[in-house]
VMD Tcl script that draws the C-alpha trace (Angstrom):
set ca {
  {152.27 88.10 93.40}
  {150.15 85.24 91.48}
  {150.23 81.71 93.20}
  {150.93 78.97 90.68}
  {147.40 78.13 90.07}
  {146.70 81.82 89.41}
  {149.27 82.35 87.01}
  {147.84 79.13 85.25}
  {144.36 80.04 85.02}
  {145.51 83.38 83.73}
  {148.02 82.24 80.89}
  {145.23 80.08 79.76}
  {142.41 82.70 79.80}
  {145.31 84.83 78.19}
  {145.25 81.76 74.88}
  {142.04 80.42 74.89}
  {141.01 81.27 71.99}
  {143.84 80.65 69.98}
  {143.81 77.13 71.61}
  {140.54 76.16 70.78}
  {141.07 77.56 67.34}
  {144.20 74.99 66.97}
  {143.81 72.61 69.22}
  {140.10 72.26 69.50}
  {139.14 68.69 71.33}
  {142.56 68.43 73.03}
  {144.21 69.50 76.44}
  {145.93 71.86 77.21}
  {148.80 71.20 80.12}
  {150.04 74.42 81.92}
  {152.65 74.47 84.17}
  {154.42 78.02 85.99}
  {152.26 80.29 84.08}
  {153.30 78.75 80.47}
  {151.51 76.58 78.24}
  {154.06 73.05 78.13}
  {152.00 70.70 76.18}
  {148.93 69.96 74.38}
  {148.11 66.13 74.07}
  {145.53 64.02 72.31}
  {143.77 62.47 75.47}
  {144.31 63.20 79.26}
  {146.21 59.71 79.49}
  {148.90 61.53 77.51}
  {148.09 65.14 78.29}
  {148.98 63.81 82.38}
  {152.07 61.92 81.09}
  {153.71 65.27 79.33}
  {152.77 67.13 82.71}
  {154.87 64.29 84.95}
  {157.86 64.71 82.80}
  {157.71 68.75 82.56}
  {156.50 69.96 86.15}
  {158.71 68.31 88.55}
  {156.39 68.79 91.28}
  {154.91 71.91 90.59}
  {151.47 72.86 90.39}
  {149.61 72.09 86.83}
  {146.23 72.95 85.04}
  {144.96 70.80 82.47}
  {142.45 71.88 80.48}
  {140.02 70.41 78.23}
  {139.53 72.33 75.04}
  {136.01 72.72 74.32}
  {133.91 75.63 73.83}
  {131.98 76.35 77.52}
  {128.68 75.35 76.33}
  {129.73 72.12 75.09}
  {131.75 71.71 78.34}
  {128.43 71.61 80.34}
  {126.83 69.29 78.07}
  {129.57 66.69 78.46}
  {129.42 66.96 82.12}
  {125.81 66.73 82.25}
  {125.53 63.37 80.05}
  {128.26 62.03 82.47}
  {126.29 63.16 85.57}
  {123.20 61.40 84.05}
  {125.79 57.74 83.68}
}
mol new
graphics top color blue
foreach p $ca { graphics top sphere $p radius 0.5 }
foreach p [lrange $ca 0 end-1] q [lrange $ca 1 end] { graphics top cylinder $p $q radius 0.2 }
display resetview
């Protein structure tokens, strides 16, 4: 049996694509195993997790392709 960060990380490997292909730029909350939100900025994206998780484990994922994922944390590494 999947712990809850498990089944996270597996429902999103299971829609990344079709995330970034709609909702490139945004995040992606998961909660449980399921995909519960996708917000505009993590602000938000933290705010729909609050109201949805009720204590529960959550994944939030920026969506960006990998390679542009390691450029964005390398400009803020070099702050």
């Amino acid at each position: 049996m999947l712990n809850e960060v498990d089944r996270n990380l597996l429902a999103y490997e299971r829609m990344k694509e079709e995330l970034l292909r709609e909702h490139y730029g945004k995040m992606a909350v998961f909660c449980d195993g399921k995909l519960v939100a996708v917000a505009s900025s993590l602000k938000e994206g933290v705010k729909k997790a609050r109201e949805v998780s009720k204590g529960k484990e959550l994944f939030i994922k920026e969506l960006f392709k990998p390679e542009e994922q390691t450029k964005a944390i390398l400009s803020n590494l070099s702050i």
